[in-house]
VOKE-337843 format. One line per 8 residues: number of its first residue (from 1); their letters; for each residue x, y, z of C-alpha. Coordinates in steps of 0.1 Angstrom, whole numbers. Layout:
BEGIN
NUM	a	X/Y/Z ~ ...
This chain:
BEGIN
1	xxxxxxxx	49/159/-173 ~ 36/122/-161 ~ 42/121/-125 ~ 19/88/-121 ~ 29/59/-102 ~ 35/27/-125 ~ 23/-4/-111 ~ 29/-38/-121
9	xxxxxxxx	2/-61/-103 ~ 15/-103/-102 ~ -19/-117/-94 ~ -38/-95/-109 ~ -69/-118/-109 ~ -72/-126/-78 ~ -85/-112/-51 ~ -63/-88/-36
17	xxxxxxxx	-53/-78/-78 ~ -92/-71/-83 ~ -88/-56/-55 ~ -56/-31/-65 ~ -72/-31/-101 ~ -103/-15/-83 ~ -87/11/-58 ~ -62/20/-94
25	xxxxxxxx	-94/25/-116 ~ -104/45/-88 ~ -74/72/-93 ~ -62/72/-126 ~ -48/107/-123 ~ -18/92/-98 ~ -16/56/-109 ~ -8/40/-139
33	xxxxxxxx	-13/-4/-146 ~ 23/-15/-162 ~ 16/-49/-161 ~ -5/-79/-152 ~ -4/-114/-149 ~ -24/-141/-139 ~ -15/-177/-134 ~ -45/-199/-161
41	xxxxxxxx	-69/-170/-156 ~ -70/-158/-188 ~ -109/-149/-195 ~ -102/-121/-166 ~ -71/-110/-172 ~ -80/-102/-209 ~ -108/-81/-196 ~ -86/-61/-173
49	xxxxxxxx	-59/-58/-200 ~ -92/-42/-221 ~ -102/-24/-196 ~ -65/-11/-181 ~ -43/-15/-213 ~ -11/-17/-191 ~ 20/-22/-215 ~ 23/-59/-206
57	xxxxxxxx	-1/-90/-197 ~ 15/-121/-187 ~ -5/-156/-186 ~ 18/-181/-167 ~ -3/-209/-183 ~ 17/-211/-214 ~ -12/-234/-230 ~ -36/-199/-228
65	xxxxxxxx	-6/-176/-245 ~ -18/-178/-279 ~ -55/-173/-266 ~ -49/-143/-249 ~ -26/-129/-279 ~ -52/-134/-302 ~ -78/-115/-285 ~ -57/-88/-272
73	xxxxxxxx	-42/-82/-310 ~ -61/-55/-319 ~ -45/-33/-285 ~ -11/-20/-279 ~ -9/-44/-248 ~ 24/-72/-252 ~ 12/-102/-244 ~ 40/-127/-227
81	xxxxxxxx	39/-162/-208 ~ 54/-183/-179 ~ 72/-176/-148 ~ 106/-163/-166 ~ 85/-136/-182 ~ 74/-123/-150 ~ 110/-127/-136 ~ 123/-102/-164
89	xxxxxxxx	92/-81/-164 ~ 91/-70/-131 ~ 132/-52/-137 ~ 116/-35/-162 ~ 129/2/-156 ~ 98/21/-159 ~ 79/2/-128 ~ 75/18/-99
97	xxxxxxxx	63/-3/-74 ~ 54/-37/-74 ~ 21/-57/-56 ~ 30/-92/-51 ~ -5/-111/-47 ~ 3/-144/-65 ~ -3/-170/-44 ~ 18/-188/-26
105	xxxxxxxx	56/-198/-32 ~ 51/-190/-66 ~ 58/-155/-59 ~ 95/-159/-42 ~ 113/-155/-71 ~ 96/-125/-88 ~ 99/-106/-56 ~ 139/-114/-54
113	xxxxxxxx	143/-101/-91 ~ 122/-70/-85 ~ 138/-56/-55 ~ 172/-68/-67 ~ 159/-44/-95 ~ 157/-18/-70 ~ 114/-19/-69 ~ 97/-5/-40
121	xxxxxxxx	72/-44/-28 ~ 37/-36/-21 ~ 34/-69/-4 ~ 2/-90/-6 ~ 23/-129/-10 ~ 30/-131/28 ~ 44/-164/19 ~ 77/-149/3
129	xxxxxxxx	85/-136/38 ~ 76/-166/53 ~ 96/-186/34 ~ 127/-167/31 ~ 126/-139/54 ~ 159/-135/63 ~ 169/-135/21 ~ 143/-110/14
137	xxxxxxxx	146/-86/41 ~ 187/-86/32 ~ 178/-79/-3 ~ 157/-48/6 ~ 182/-36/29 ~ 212/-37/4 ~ 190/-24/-25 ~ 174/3/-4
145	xxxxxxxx	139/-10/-12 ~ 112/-2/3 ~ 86/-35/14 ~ 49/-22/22 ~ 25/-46/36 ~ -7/-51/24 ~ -20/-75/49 ~ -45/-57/66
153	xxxxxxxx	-33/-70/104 ~ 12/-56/91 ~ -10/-25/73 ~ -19/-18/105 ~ 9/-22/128 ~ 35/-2/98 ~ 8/28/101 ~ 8/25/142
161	xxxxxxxx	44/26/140 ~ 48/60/113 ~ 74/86/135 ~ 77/58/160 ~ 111/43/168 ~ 108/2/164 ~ 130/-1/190 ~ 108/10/215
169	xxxxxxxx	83/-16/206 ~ 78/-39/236 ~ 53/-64/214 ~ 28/-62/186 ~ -12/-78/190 ~ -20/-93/160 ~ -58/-98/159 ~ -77/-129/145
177	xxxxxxxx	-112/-127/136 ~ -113/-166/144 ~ -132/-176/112 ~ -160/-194/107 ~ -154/-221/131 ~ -142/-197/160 ~ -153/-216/193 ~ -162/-250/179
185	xxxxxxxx	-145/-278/198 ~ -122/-310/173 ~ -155/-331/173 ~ -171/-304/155 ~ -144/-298/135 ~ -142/-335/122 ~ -171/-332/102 ~ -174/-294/84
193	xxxxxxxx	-170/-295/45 ~ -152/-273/22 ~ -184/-252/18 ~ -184/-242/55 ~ -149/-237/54 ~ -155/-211/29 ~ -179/-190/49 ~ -153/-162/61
201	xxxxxxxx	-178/-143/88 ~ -161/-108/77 ~ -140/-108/50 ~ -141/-115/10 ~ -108/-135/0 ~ -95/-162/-20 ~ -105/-196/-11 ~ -69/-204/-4
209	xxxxxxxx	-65/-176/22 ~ -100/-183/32 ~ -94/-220/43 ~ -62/-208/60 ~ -84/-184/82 ~ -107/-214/89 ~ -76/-230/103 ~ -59/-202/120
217	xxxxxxxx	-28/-208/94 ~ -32/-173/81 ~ -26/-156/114 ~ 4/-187/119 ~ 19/-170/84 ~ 16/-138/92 ~ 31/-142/131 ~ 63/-152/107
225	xxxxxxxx	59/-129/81 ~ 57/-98/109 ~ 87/-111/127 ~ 110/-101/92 ~ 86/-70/84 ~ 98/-58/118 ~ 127/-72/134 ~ 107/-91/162
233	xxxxxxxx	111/-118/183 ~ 86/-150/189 ~ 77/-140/220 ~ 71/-104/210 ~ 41/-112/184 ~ 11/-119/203 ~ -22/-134/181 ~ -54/-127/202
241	xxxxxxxx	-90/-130/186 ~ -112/-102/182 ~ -145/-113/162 ~ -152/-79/149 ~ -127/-75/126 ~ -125/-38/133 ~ -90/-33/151 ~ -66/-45/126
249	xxxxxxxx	-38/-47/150 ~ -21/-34/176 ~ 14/-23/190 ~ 24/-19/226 ~ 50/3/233 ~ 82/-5/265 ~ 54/28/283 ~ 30/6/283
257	xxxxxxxx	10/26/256 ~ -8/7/233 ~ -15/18/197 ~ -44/6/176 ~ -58/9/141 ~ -90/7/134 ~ -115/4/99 ~ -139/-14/85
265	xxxxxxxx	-127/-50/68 ~ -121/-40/35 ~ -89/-48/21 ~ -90/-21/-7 ~ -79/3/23 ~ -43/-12/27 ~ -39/-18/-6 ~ -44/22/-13
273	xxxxxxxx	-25/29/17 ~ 3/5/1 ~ 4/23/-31 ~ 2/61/-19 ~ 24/59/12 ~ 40/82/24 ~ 3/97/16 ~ -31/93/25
281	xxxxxxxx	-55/92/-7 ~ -91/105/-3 ~ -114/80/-11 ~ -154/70/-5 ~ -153/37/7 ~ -175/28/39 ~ -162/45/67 ~ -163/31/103
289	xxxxxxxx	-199/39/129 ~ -187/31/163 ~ -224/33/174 ~ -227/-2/147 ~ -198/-17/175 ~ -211/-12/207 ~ -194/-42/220 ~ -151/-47/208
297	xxxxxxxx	-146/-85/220 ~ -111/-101/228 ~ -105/-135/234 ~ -76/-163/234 ~ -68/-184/204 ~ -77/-221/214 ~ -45/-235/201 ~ -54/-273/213
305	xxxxxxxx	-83/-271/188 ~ -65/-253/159 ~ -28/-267/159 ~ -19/-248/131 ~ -10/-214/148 ~ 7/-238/174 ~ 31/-254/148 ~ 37/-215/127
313	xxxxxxxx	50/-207/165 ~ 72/-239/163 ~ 82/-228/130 ~ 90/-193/139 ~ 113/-204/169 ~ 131/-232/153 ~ 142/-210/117 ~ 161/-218/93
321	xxxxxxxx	136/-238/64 ~ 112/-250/87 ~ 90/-220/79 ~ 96/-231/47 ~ 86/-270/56 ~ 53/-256/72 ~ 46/-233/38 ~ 47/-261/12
329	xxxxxxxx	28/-283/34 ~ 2/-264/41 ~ -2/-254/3 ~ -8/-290/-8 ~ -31/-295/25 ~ -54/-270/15 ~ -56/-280/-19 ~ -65/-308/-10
337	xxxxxxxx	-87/-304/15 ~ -103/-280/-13 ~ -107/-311/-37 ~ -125/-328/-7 ~ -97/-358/-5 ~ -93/-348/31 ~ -107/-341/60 ~ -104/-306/78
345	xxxxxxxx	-85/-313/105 ~ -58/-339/86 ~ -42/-307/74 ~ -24/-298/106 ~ -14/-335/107 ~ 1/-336/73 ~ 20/-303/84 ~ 34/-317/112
353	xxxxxxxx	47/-353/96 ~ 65/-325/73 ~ 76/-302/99 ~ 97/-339/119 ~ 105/-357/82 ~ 119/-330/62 ~ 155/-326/66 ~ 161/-290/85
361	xxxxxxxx	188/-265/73 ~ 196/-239/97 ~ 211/-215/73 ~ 194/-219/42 ~ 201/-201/10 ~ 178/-198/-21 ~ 186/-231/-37 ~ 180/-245/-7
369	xxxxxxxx	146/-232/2 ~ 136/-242/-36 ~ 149/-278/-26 ~ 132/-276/8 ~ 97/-261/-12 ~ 101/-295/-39 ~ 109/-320/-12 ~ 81/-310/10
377	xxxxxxxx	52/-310/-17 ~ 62/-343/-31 ~ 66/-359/6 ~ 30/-344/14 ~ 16/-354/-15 ~ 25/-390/-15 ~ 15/-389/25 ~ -18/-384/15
385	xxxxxxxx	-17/-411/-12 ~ -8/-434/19 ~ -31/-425/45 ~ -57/-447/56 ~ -85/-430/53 ~ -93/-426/90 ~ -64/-400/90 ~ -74/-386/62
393	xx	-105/-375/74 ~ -94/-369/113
């Protein structure tokens, strides 16, 4: 009998799917790859679909389809492409659990389908919770599905909170390693590049996630995204900076206890922890030397100098789509601050022109948080077109 774990990895090619692919490879006697997808990636993702042979790789490019049919032929792999495919895919009764890593808003509407399928969500896309946290966490709810994070700063507040009662939490420390730019004052700020935004001091990510670091965005996104993962308020999630990296988070219980996890950064260890729980799976990965940490640092985020974590607070506090405002925003920021055609600190500007122009919903359903995603992107877009380039630089 077959009692491994099917997986179905969306964003299989980037770095938290690597990531899965690796701890998967790892224990192929309890896991088993259903399916893949990647967004134009297709050089990688027919390597892993050689390497993995799940039963379905999906290329969201549809211009790359026939490419990777062709050179996954001679396999029993079914090759599919675009977002629909991924939609139907993910129902697919023989999946277990699925690991949302595409990046972005992109991965909203697979994430509906598969726990309206009644799919346990190894959770990597913070931005689906972000966006529409209040839909999603409704959707789990009524279809008694499970949503694991595998952000390493939620990993570790869900295993600090195993046989605890969530009511008894009095707030959760979210910690920040600060990024590469942790201390530096706006004037410095006005001049780094995209190459030193890019220097993440501890961790190994995707450039998108690694710009957000830079900016203190990330820990904004996932302040939101931990107020639906565990029924908090604002004033309940606490982000404090620890430069370490080696406490993942923290929870503080109405006793005054405090609860901490601690590991190495290496993301592979919530994505294993994702995909085993309730179980721990033995593993060699580098395990923690205390005497290597003499010194555990804590300081305040500077939220004059980065206004991002500032304006997710904002966000968080006002609801409805403004989370949603701040998501798209920020997405065509970055990107373009990744194409050098602005500045570093003309991101948190072009969030917050989005965040007072773009017409607020206070109860927002789905079509209105695909309206809200459309708007935004096209308003940020063309506010960049206009800027002089002053702003676009400062």
């Amino acid at each position: 009998m077959n009692n491994k774990k099917n997986i179905a990895i969306l964003g299989s090619t980037g770095s938290v799917g690597t990531q899965t692919l690796e701890v998967i490879g790892g224990n192929a006697d309890l896991f088993n790859v259903f399916l893949i997808t990647a967004n134009s990636n297709a050089h990688l993702l027919i390597k892993q679909a050689l390497e993995f042979l799940p039963q379905y790789a999906i290329i969201c490019d549809e211009s790359k389809y026939a490419g990777v049919k062709e050179a996954l032929a001679h396999t029993p792999v079914k090759v599919l492409s675009g977002i629909a495919a991924i939609n139907e895919m993910v129902t697919h009764p023989d999946i277990d659990t699925v690991l949302t890593a595409m990046m972005g808003f992109a991965g909203l509407e697979p994430t509906i389908a598969a726990i309206k399928a009644g799919k346990d969500i190894a959770l990597a896309n913070k931005e689906t919770l972000v966006v529409a946290g209040e839909l999603i966490t409704g959707l789990a709810k009524k279809h008694g599905v499970k949503i694991l994070p595998v952000d390493s700063e939620h990993s570790a507040i869900y295993q600090c909170l195993v046989g605890e009662e969530y009511e008894t939490i009095e707030k959760i420390i979210i910690t920040a390693s600060g990024g590469p730019f942790r201390g530096k004052s706006i004037s410095f700020l006005e001049n780094v590049t995209r190459e030193d935004a890019l220097k993440h001091p501890n961790w190994v990510m995707g450039a998108k996630i690694t710009i957000d670091s830079a900016s203190l965005m990330n820990k904004g996104l996932e302040v939101i995204e931990a107020k639906w993962l565990f029924g908090l308020e604002a004033d309940q999630i606490e982000v404090i900076v620890h430069p370490q990296s080696i406490i993942h988070s923290m929870v503080q219980f109405h006793d005054g206890s405090v609860k901490a996890q601690l590991g190495v950064p290496d993301m592979k260890l919530p994505i294993q922890y994702a995909l085993s729980y309730p179980g721990r799976i033995k593993n060699n990965f580098k395990r923690l030397d205390f005497t290597s940490y003499p010194q555990l640092t804590f300081e305040k985020p500077d939220l004059a100098t980065f206004r991002n974590l500032d304006l997710a607070y904002t966000a968080l506090k006002q609801g409805g789509n403004m989370p949603c405002i701040i998501n798209a925003a920020n997405e065509i920021a970055v990107a373009n601050f990744l194409s050098e055609n602005i500045g570093f600190l003309a991101m948190s500007n072009i969030i917050e022109q989005c965040m007072q122009q773009i017409q607020y919903e206070a109860s927002p359903v789905l079509d209105d948080y695909l309206n809200t995603d459309k708007e935004t992107r096209i308003f940020a877009q063309n506010l960049i077109k206009k800027m002089p380039l002053k702003a676009l630089q400062f």
